[in-house]
C-alpha positions in Angstrom: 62.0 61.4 174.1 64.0 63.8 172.5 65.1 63.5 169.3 69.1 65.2 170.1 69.4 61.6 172.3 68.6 59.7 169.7 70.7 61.1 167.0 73.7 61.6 169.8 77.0 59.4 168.7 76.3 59.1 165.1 77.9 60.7 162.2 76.3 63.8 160.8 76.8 61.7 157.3 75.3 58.7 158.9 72.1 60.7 159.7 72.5 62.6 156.5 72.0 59.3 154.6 69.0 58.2 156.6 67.1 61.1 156.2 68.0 60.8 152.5 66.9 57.4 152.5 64.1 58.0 153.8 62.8 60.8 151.6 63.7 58.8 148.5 61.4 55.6 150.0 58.3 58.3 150.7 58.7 59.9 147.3 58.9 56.0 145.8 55.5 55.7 147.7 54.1 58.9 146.4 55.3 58.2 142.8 53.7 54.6 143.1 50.6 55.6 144.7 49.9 58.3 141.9 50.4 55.9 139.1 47.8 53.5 140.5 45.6 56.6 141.0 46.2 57.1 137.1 46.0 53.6 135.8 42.4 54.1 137.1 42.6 51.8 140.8 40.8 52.7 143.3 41.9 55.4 146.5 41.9 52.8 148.7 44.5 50.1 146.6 46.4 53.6 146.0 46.8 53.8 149.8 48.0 50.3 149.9 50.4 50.4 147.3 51.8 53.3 149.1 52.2 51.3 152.1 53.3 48.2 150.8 56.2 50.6 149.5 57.0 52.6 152.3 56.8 49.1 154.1 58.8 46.7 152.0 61.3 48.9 150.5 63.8 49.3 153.3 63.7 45.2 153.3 64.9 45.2 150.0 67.2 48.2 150.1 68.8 46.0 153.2 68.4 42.6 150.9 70.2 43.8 148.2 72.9 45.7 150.2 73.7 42.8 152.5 73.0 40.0 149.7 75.0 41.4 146.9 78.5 40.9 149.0 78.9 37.6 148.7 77.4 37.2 145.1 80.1 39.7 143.9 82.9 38.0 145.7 82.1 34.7 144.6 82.4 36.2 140.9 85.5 37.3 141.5 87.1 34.0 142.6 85.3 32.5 139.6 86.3 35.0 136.7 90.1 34.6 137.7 92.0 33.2 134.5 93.5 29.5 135.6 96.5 28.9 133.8 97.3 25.7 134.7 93.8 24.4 133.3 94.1 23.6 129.5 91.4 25.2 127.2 89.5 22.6 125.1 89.3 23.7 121.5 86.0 22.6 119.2 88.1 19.9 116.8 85.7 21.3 113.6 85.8 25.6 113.9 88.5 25.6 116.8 86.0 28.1 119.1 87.0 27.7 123.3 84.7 25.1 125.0 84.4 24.9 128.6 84.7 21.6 130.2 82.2 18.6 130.2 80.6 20.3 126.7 79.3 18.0 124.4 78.2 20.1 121.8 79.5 23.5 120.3 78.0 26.4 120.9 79.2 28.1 118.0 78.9 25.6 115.2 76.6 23.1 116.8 78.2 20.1 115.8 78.5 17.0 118.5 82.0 16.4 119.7 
């Protein structure tokens, strides 16, 4: 197969980032594999912690790049100010509680 029909429709910045990605995973791998070497394992876990790398790292590139979306959104919706919610007050040093707290976080004192 020729490699021209399998890069044929996509972006030159699309294939730009793959190959990018993909040298930064092998150099991960490399890096890893060289650090075992020095922390005195063996060639052969060396190898495997070069492959586990070159392996699982595109899984958790596409984890955290697909995962993160929603976390981010939902942080969003939750770090709005409410207005229409009134803020309890501690009734001893006057610090902001949030609701359904039964003791202060900032003096400690049971309300």
């Amino acid at each position: 197969m020729n490699p021209e029909t399998l890069l044929q429709g996509m972006a030159p910045s699309a294939v730009a980032l793959q190959i990018g990605m993909a040298l930064l995973i092998l150099l991960a791998a490399v890096m890893t594999a060289l650090d075992a070497r020095e922390r005195g394992a063996r060639k052969e876990a060396a190898i495997l912690w070069f492959f586990a790398i070159v392996i699982f790292a595109p899984v958790a590139i596409f984890y955290l790049l697909f995962r993160m979306r929603p976390v981010i959104q939902i942080r969003k919706t939750n770090s709005s100010p409410n207005t229409t919610k009134e803020e309890k007050k501690c009734s001893y040093c006057g610090s902001g509680l949030e609701p359904g707290t039964r003791i202060c976080p900032n003096c400690g004192r049971l309300l």
